[in-house]
N, C-alpha and C positions, 0 to 999 in steps of 0.2 A: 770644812764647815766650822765656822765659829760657832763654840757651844753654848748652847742656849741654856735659859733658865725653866726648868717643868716646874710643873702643878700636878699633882696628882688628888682628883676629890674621891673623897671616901673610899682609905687604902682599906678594903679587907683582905683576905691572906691572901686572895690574887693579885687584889692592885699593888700592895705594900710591894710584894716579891716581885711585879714588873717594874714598878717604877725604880726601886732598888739597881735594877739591871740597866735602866736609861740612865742613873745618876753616872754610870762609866762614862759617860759621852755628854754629861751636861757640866754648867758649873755650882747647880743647886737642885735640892728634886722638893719642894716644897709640898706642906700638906696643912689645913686650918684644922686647928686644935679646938676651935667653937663648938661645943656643943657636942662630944666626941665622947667618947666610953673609955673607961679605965683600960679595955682591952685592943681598942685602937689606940691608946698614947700610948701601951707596951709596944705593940705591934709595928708602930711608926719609930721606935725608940729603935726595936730590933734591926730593921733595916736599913738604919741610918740616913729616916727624911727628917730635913728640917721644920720645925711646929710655928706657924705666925699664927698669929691671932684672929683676923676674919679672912672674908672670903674677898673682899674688898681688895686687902691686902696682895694675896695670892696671885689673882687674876692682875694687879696692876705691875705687877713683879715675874711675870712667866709670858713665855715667848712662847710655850705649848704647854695645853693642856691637856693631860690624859680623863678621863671619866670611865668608871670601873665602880659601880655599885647596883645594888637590884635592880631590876628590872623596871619595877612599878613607879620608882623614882629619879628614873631618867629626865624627863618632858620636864618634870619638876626641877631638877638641878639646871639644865641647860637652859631653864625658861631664867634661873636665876644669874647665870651667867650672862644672858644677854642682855639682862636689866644691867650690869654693870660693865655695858659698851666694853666689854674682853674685845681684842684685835687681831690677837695672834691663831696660831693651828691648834684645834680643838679637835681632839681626837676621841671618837663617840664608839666606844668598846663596849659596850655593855651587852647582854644579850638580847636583843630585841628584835623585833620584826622588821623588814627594810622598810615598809611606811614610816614607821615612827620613825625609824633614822632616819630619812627623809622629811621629815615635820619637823625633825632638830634641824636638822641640815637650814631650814625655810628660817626658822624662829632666829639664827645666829647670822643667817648673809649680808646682813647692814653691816656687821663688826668683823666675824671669825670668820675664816676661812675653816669647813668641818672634810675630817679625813673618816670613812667611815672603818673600824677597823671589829673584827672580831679573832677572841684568842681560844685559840684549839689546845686542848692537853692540860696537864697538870702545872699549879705554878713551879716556875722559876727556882725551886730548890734540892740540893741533893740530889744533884745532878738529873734533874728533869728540863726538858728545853721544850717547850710548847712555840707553838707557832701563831703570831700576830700577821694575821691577815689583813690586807688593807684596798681599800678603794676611792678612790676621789683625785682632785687634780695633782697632774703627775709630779710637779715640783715639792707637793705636800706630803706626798706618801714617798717620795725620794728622800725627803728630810725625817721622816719619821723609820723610813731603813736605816738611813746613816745614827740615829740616834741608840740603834738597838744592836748597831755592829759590832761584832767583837762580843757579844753579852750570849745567856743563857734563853734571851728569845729570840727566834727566828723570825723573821719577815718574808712575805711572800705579795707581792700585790700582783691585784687582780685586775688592774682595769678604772678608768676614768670615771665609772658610774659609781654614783653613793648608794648603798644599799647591797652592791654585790658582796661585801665582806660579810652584812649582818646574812645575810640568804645562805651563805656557807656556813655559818657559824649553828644559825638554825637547823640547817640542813641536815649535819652529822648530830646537832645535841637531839634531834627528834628521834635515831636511831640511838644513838648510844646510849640515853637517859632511857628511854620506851623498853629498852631490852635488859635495864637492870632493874625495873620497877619489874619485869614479867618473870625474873628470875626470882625476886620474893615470893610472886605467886606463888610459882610453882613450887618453891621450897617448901612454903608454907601449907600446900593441901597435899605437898608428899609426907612431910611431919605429922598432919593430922590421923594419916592413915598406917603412919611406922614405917614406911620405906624411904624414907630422906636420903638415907646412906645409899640405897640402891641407886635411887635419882643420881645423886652424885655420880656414884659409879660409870654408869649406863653416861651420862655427859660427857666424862672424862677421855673415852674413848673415841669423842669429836674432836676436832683441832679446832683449838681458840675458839671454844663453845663458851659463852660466859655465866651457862648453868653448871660449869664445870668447877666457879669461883665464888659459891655461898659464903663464903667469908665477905665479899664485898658489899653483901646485903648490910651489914649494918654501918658502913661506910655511906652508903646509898639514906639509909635513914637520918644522919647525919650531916647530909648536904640538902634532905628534901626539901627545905624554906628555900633553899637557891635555886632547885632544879625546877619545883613546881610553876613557879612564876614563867622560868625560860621555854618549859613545855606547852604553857599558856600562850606564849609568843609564838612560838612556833606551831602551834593550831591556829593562831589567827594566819599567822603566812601558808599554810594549806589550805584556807577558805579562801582568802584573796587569789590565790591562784585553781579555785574553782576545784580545791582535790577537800576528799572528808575529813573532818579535823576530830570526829568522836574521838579513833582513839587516843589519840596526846592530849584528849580532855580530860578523859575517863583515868590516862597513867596521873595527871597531875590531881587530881582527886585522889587515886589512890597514895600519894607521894604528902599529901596532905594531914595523913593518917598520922605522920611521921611530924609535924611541926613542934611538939611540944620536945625534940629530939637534939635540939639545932645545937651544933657543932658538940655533939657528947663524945667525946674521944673513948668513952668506957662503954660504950653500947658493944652487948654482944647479939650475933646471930639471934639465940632464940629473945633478948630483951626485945630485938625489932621485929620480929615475928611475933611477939605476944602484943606489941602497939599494936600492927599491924591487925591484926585480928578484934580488936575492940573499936566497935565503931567511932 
């Protein structure tokens, strides 16, 4: 495979650290420094992406595009990509619900060719290897294996239909985020009553019980601007598929509690139980 030129929009700590990993297999990983935060041009500094100037730029210059930022401003980035006729493989990572990837997918078919992809696990560092899922035409999600080979993320594809990567990626974040919002719960009205320790205890004694891991509750407060959004998504794909979406409403409300938290590396347990507790 001749290596291509990427794009990566809006590297935060996940995108930075994949695209990082495709730069093994490209001959540039490009990122637009327009409009960008002191802590995305460290962060794009750190993994050594190159900074142009617009997006204009980027997209006239990249043979693939990855897209890896919140959820609410997907529709919005891709709608901007299509305005500037991009032609190459447009790779729609984000976590969203398979309609919407499928609405991206409709908005970019005059230009892009779109691979639908969702990444499972922790980024790409210190020896963590999460896995990029993918779904769409099989030449495109071949090309986006070869891009990731040899690197710290794995590729798995699923299948010719768009939408199947975001459904998986939903899939697991409705259980694994849902059961680390319910393990603050319950920490929290075990603390209320002075047996926290015991809870713990009593947990510990299950295998790979994740009330056994109160320490991750303030890790969990610290990502909840990201999760919240994704458990939103993932309640709409439980209504669409005719299943009840209360609870992954009710956990992203509660996960909500936690916004004024976002990315505090110093939050401890009880700092996010005492948010947690303040309407």
């Amino acid at each position: 495979m001749d290596q291509p030129t990427v794009g990566i929009l809006h590297p935060g700590s996940m995108g930075a650290a994949v695209a990082a990993c495709a730069a093994t297999n490209a001959t540039a990983v490009l990122w637009c420094e327009n409009g960008r935060s002191t802590a995305s041009v460290e962060r794009a500094a750190q993994f050594g992406l190159t900074p142009v100037a617009t997006l204009a730029e980027l997209l006239d210059r990249s043979d693939i595009v990855l897209s890896l930022c919140p959820p609410a401003a997907a529709e919005d980035l891709a709608r901007a990509v299509a305005g500037h006729r991009f032609a190459g493989v447009y790779v729609e990572a984000n976590a969203i619900n398979p309609e919407r990837t499928k609405r991206i997918a409709t908005l970019l078919e005059h230009g892009a060719t779109v691979v639908d992809g969702g990444v499972v696990g922790s980024p790409p560092v210190g020896g963590k290897t999460p896995t990029l899922y993918l779904s769409g035409p099989a030449s495109e999600t071949e090309r986006i294996a070869e891009l990731f080979a040899g690197t710290a993320v794995r590729t798995a594809v699923l299948g010719t239909e768009v939408g199947k990567a975001s459904a998986l990626k939903l899939s697991y974040a409705s259980f694994q985020k849902t059961s680390r919002v319910l393990v603050a719960l319950a920490v929290g009205m075990a603390r209320e009553h002075g047996v926290d320790q015991e809870l713990i205890e009593v947990a510990s004694r299950r295998t790979d019980s994740y009330l056994s891991e109160p320490q991750y509750v303030a890790k969990t407060a610290a990502r909840a601007w990201r999760w919240g959004p994704e458990l939103e998504e993932a309640a709409d794909a439980l209504a669409a598929a005719g299943l009840p979406p209360e609870m992954l409403r009710a956990a992203a409300s509660t996960l909500a509690r936690w916004d004024d938290a976002k990315d505090d590396g110093e939050l401890t347990l009880a700092d996010a139980l005492d948010r947690l507790a303040q309407p």
